[in-house]
Each structure stands twice: as C-alpha cells, then as structure tokens.
N, C-alpha and C positions, 0 to 999 in steps of 0.2 A: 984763400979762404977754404975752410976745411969741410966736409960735409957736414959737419954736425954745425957750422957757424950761422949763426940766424941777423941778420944784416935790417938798419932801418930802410935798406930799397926793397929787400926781400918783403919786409912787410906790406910795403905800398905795392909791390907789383902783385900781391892777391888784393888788397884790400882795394886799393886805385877804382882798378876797373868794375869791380863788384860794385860801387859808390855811383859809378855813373852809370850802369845797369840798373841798380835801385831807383835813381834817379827819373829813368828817363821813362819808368811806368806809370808815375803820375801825371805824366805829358800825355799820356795815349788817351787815359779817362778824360782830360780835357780837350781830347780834341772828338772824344765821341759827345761828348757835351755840347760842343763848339756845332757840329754836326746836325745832330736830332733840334737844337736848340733854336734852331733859325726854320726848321720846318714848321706848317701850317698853326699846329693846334699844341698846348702845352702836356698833353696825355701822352706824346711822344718821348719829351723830356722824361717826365716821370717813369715811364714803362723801361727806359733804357738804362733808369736809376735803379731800378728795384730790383731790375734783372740782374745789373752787374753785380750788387749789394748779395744777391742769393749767390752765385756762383762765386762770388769769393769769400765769402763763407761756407761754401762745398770746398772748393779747390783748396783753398786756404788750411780745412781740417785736413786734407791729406799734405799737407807743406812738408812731416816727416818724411816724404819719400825723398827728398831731397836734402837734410837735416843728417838724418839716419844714415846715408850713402855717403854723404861728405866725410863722416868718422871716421865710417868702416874702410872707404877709400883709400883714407891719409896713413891710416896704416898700415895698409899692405903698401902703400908707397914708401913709406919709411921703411918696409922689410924689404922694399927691393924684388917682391913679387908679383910680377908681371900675371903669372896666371887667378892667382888670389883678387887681382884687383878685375878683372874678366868675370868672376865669378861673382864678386860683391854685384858690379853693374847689371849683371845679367837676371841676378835675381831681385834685386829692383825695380827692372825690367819687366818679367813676371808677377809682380805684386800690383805694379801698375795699370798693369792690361785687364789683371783680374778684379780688381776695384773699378777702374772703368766698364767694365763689363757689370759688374752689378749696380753702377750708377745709369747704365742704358734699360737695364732692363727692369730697375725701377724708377726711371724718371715721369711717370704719372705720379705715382702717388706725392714722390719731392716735390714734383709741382704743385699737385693742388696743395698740401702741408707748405709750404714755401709762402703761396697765395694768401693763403687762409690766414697765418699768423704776420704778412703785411697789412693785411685788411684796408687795400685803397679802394679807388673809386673802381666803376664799374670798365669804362674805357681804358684805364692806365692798367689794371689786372687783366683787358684781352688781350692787350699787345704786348704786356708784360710778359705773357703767355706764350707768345710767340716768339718773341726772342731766348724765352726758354727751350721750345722744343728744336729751336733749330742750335743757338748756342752747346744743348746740352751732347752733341755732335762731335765736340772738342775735347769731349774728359778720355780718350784715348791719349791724344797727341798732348794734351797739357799734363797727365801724367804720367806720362813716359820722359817728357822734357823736363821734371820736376827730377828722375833720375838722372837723365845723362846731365842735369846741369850741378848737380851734386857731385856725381861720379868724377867731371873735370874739376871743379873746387879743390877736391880731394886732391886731385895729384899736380894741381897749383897752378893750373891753364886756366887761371881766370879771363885770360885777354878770349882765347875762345868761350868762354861763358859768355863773357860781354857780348861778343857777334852773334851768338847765340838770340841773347834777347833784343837785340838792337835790328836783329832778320824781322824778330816775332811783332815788335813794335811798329817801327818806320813799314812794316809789310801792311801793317793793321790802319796807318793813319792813311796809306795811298789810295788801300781798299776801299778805307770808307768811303772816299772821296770820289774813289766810283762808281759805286752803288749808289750811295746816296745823291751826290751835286748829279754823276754821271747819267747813272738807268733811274733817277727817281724814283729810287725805294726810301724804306721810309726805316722805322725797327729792322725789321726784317735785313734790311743792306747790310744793316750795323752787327748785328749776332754772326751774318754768316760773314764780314770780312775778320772776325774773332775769331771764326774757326780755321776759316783759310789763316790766319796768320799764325796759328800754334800750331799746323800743320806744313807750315814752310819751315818754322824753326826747327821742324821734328825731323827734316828732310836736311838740314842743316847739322842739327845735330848730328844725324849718323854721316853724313861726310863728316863730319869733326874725330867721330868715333873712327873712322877706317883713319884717317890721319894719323891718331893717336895707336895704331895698332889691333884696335878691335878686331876679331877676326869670326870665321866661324870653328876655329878651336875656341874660342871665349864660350862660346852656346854652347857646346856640344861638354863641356868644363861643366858648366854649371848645372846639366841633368845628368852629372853621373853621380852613381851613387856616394861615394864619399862625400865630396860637397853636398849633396841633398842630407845626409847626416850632419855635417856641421852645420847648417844651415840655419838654427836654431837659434844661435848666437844674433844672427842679419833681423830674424821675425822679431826675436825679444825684443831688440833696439827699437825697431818700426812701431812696435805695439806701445812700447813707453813713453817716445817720443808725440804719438798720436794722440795717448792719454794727456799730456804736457798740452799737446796746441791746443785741442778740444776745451780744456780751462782754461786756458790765456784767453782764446777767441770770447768764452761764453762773460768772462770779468770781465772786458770792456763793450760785449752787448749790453751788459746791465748795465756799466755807467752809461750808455748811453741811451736805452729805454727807461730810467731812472731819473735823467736829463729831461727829455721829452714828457713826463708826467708833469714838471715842473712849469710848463709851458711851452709857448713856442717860442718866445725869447731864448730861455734857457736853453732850450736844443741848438737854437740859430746859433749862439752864443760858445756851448762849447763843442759843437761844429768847428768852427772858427779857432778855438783853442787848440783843438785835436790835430790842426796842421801844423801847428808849432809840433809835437810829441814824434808826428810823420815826419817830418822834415831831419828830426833830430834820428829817426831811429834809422834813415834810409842812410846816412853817414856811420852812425855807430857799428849798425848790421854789415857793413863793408869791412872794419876792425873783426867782429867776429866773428866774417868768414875766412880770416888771416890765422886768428889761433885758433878754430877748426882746422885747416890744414897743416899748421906749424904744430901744434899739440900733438894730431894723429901721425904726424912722418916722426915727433920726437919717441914717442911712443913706439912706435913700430921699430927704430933703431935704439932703441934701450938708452935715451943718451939723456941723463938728468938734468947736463950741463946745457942742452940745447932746448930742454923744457922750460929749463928755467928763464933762459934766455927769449925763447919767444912771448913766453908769457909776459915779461919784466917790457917787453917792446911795445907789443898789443898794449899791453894796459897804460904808457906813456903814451901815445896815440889818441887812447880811446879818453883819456882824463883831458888831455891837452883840450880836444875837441868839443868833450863833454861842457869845459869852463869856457872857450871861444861861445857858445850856444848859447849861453846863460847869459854873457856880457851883451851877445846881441841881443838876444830877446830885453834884458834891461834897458839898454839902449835904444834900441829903434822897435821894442813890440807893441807901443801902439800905433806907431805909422803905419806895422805890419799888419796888423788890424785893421785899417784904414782900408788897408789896400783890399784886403779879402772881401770889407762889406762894406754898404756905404749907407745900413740899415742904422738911424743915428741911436734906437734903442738898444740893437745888438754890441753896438763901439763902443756903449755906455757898459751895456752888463760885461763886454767882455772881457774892459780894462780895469773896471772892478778883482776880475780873479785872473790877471794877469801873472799875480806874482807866483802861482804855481805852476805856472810851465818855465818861468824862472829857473826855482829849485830843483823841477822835474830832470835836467840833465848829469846834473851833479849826482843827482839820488839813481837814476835810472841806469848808468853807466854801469855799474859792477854788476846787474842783472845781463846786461847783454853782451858784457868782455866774457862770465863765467858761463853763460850759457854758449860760446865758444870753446872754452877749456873744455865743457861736457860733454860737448857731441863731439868734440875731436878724440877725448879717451874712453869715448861710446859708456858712458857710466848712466845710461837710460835708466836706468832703478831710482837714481839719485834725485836727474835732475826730474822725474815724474812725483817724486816723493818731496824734493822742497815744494816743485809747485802745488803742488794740492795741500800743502803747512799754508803755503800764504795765501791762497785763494780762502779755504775753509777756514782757517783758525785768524788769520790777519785780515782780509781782505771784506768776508761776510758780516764779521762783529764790528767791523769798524766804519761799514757801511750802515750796518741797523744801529750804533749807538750812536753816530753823527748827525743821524736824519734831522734833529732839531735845528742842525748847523746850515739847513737848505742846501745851495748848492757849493758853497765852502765844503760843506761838512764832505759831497761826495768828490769831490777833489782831493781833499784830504785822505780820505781812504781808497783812493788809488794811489796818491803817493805813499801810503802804508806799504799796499801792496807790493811799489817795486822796490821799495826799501828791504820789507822782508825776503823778497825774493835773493836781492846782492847780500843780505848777512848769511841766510841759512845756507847758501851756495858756497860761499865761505870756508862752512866747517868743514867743505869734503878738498880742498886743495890740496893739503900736504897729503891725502890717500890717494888722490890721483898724480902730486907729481913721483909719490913710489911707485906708480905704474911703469916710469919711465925706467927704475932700479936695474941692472942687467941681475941682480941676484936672482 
C-alpha cells in the first residue's frame, strides 16, 4: 500500500473509535439522571437538566476549537510537518485558555442571562445555580480537551481520542457515584465529578500529547514570530467555523422552543423523536471525522488521486449507514418509541410524525459527509456561507410559511434545512478537490 492509498480499514480505524466515543456520551447524561433522579425531591432532577442543557450550549458554541484544529492538523500531516502541526496545536491551545478565561470572568452575568431565559421554578433556578458556579470550573480543561482532541483526529490517532474521552466519562460516572451514593451530595456532587472528569481527561491528554512528540520546542514554535504572522490563516478558520456552530445550535433551539409553544405533548413527543436524529448523527459524525482527516492529509500531500479516493469511501460508509437508520427506524420505530416513553399520549403524537426521522437520514447524510470535506480543506468561508444560505433563506421561510402545517409543518422545515445544507455544500466539491491539484 502506497501512501497516498486510502483503504476501507483506514477509514474504520478513524471512524470506528470516534463512533463509540460519540457514543458513550449519552451514557454519562444517563447516569447523572439515574443519579440526581433517585435523590429526595424532583428540583434536583430539573436543576441537573438545565444546567447541563446551558453548558452545552456554552461549550457546544465553542465545538470549533476542535472542528478548526482537526483541518488544520490533517494538513500539516499530510505535509509531513512535524513542526507545523505543534504550532497548529499550540495555538488552539491559546485560544482556548483565553475563551475560558473570559468565560470565568463573566460567568455571573451567563448565569443570571442563562437563568432568566429558562425561567423555572424558584428551587430548580437555586440549585441550577449551583451547579453552574461550580461546573463553570471546567471551561479551562473542557476547552483545551476540545483541542488536543481535534489535534489527534487530525493526525488519525483516533484510538487515543477514544481513551481520551472514555478517561473523561467512565471518570465522571465513578465520580458521581461518590459524591452523590458516597459523601451525600446532592447537585453539587454532580457538577464537581464534571469538572474533575474534564480535568482528568486534560491530564490524559497531555500524556497523549508527550506520546505523540509534543514537546516544549512545540510552545516555544508557536510564539515566535513567523508563526504568530501566519497565524491568521488558524483565527479565520476558528472564527468561521464558530459562526457555522452558533447557527446550527440556534435552528435547532427554535425547533425546539417552537415544539414547546405547541404544548407539552408536542415537546414530550419531539423530545422522543430528536433521539432518533442523536443517535443517527453520533454514527454518521464518526464517518466525518474520517474525511476530516483523510481530506486534510490528501490535501496537504497534493494527491488528487487520494482525495478522491477518500472521499469516494467516507461517502459509501456514510450512505450505507445513513439507509441501515432509515430501515430501522421503519421497522422497529415505534417499538423504539415505546421504549423511550410509556406516556400513551406522547407514543400516539410521536408515531403520528414518525415518518420524518424516517427520511431524515437519507436527507441529512450529505450535510455531515460534506461538512467533513470542509473542515478537513479548512474552506471555513464556505462552509459559514452555505450555512447561513440554509438557516436564513431555507430554513426561516420554511419555518414561518409552514406554521399552518402545526407540528408537521416544523419537521418539515428542518428537513429543508438539512436538505439545503447537503445541496449548497455540493457546489464547492470540485473547488476543494483542486485544492488537492500539485499545480
């Protein structure tokens, strides 16, 4: 096998481990559920929900640091430079410490704005509270981990990503377990085994990092002045990419406060739906963390033949999977339904609009194989500019002309949305596989 040869093992062994690290983060949320859930009073449940619900909607908008770095990474890997890719890391590194830093030093105000636009009860907002100011403890170590776990992506050590967050999680369920069964804490147990655990993996990480070569020629690389002049290129991407999450996140707020105006049915209902989309996206996101890295190494070695090649894999992969999703959910989605609730009003509404999380795989696949291509040839201008096409121009209008259609109608216009997103992404493929052109 020649370097440039791009292998369907090659793809599994980014994608593989990336899949069951997705995976195993929806375990942890259930077992801090499982946790608070059996404690005294129900204000506990709720304050551990809303909290989570804000910080990963904080932590989530900075998900670019991770996104951003994977590109950048995979190209200096495919260039075969070691010092380049030290330098990408290193100022990821620095962008994270300095967004954590002004997420500590305005975490009052996040809180109360946080608070204010949950508007719960008066119980579930103090402890809510609580779990904020000690949680918000962890935006050093969670985005710093948002880099180095990018940075490996990139140069295709996914099996150390996996350990990475398999530290951060299985650290997190022990934790809870005792504080909370342990010392009988209550919230409080629960936020600070959060922080301890994104601070074990951080500790993990940099062993991964000296493993892999890191060094302190890597630091001392990245504040000298040449790289601080090139450095421009690393911001742009961050910045575009940040604009990109910020609108993904904020369309599927609205469908889901949009849900919730509709009743409590409706929310319960596509609640329940929205883990079909989860489930589907924590598989497919493993696919596009594969042609992130295969895009960025083909790219960085000028080799057409191997752009083309990875791509041509990833996307057999991600379609295979995308159509296995679709037959299950035809098959077995309302047993799965079943399973989720046993509320007989919600099993009624939510097999009623069953058949859009159906389609939703088939549609939704070319949005998150090509949002792989992007960030691996770092083309952040592009993929900032489809998305804000299908948010604003697809996504807005097809939400306010639907409304008659109730909650059909706002299903429908999220499957607009990811529809638009896989066409317009489209048009920039044959300009990014020239990227790869040694001309």
């Amino acid at each position: 096998m020649t370097d440039n040869t791009v292998t369907h093992r090659q793809v599994w062994r980014i994608a593989g481990p990336m899949i069951i690290a997705n995976i195993s983060t929806p375990l942890l949320g259930m077992v801090d559920t499982a946790m608070v859930g059996h404690l005294s009073a129900a204000h506990y449940l709720g304050a551990v929900a809303i909290g989570s619900m804000i910080f990963t909607f904080v932590f989530w908008g900075f998900g670019f640091l991770r996104m951003a770095t994977t590109g950048l990474t995979s190209q200096a890997y495919g260039e075969n430079s070691t010092a380049k890719m030290q330098a990408v890391l290193m100022q990821s590194i620095w962008l994270a410490l300095t967004i954590a830093l002004f997420l500590l030093l305005l975490q009052y105000p996040i809180r109360q704005v946080a608070l204010q636009i949950v508007d719960s009860s008066g119980s579930v907002e103090q402890f809510a509270a609580v779990y904020f100011d000690i949680r918000i403890w962890s935006a050093p170590a969670t985005l710093v981990n948002y880099a180095i776990l990018g940075w490996l992506i990139g140069r295709e050590a996914s099996k150390a990503a996996l350990l990475m967050v398999l530290v951060i999680n299985i650290s997190n369920i022990l934790l809870d377990a005792l504080f909370v069964l342990g010392f009988g804490m209550d919230v409080d147990g629960v936020a600070l085994a959060s922080v301890l655990a994104e601070y074990s993996g951080l500790i993990t990480g940099l062993l991964l990092l000296k493993y892999y070569g890191v060094n302190k020629a890597g630091i001392h690389l990245s504040l000298s002045q040449k790289v601080l002049q090139d450095s421009w290129k690393g911001l742009h991407v961050h910045g575009n990419v940040m604009i990109r999450t910020f609108l993904l996140i904020s369309c599927f707020a609205l469908f889901t406060t949009q849900g919730a105006r509709q009743g409590d049915t409706v929310l319960a209902a596509n609640s329940v739906l929205l883990n079909f989309i989860t489930l589907m996206a924590f598989v497919l996101d493993g696919f596009a963390n594969a042609t992130e890295a295969l895009t960025g190494k083909a790219i960085g070695r000028k080799s057409p033949i191997m752009l083309r090649r990875a791509l041509g894999l990833t996307a057999f992969w991600s379609v295979l999977m995308a159509i296995l999703f679709s037959l299950t959910y035809l098959l077995f989605g309302a047993s799965i339904i079943q399973l989720l609730t046993g509320i007989d009003a919600v099993i009624k509404f939510a097999s009623i609009h069953l058949f859009w999380v159906i389609i939703a795989p088939l549609i939704a696949v070319w949005s998150y194989l090509l949002d792989g291509l992007f960030v691996g040839a770092t083309c952040s201008r592009e993929m900032r500019n489809t998305m804000l096409f299908s948010a604003l121009c697809c996504y807005l209008p097809a939400f306010y002309l639907l409304q008659p259609f109730g909650n059909h109608g706002l299903w429908a216009a999220l499957i607009i949305f990811l529809a638009a997103r896989g066409l317009t992404q489209s048009i920039y493929i044959n300009r990014i596989m020239r990227l790869a052109d040694p001309s």
